[in-house]
N, C-alpha and C positions, 0 to 999 in steps of 0.2 A: 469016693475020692475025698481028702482030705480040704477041705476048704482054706487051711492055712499054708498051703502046698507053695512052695515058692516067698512065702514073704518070711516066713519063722527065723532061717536062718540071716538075713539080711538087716529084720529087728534085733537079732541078738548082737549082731554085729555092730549095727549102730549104737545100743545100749552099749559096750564094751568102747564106744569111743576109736574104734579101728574099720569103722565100713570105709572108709575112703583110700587110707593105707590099702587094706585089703584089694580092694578095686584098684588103684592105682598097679598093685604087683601083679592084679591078674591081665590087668590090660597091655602093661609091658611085657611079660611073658608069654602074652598072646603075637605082640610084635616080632618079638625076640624069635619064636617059633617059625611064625610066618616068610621072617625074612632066612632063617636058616632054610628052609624049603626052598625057597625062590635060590637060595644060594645052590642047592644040592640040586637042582632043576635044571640048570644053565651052567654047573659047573663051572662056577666062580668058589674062588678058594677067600679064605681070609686075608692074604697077602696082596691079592688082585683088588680086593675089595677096598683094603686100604691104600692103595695105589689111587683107585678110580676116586678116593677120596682124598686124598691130599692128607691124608693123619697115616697115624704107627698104627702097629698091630694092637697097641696094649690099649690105644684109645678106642679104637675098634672092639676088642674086647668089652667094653665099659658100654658102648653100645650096647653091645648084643647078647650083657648082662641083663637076666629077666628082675634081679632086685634092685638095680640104680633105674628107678624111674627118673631120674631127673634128667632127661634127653628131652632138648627143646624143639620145637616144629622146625626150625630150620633144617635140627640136625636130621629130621625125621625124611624132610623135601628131598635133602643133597643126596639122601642113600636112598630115598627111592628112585630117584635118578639115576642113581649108579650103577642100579642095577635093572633100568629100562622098563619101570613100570611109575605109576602115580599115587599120588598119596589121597589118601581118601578117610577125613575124617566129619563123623555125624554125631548128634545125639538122636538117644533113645529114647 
């Protein structure tokens, strides 16, 4: 087994000045996933969603954009609310 297994590419990333970018897109896009699940699980549409939230479709869109990380914990609280679950964040 390769002893550098898991760190090489995260070094290179940091050398490149982009581990965090990087991180920041895969952690939104992990949201972003997550919550289209829960949407297609329960059969809430885009349109209900934004209803349940009080914004347009296109704000909603920007949500549920995997590259606009810039979605604050509020906005993260109100639409897991919205959609009847909790928000749950940790460090690793």
């Amino acid at each position: 087994m390769n002893k550098h297994s898991g760190s090489n590419f995260d070094e290179f990333l940091e050398s490149e000045g982009i581990l965090e970018e990087v991180s920041a897109k895969a952690h939104k896009r992990l949201i972003a996933l997550q919550l289209a699940d829960i949407m297609r699980e329960n059969r809430i549409t885009k349109t209900c969603l934004a209803e349940r939230l009080q914004t347009s479709r296109s704000q909603l869109d920007r949500i549920l954009d995997p590259n606009n990380t810039s979605i604050t914990l509020d906005v993260l609280e109100r639409v897991a609310h919205a959609v009847g679950r909790k928000l749950r964040i940790e460090f690793a």
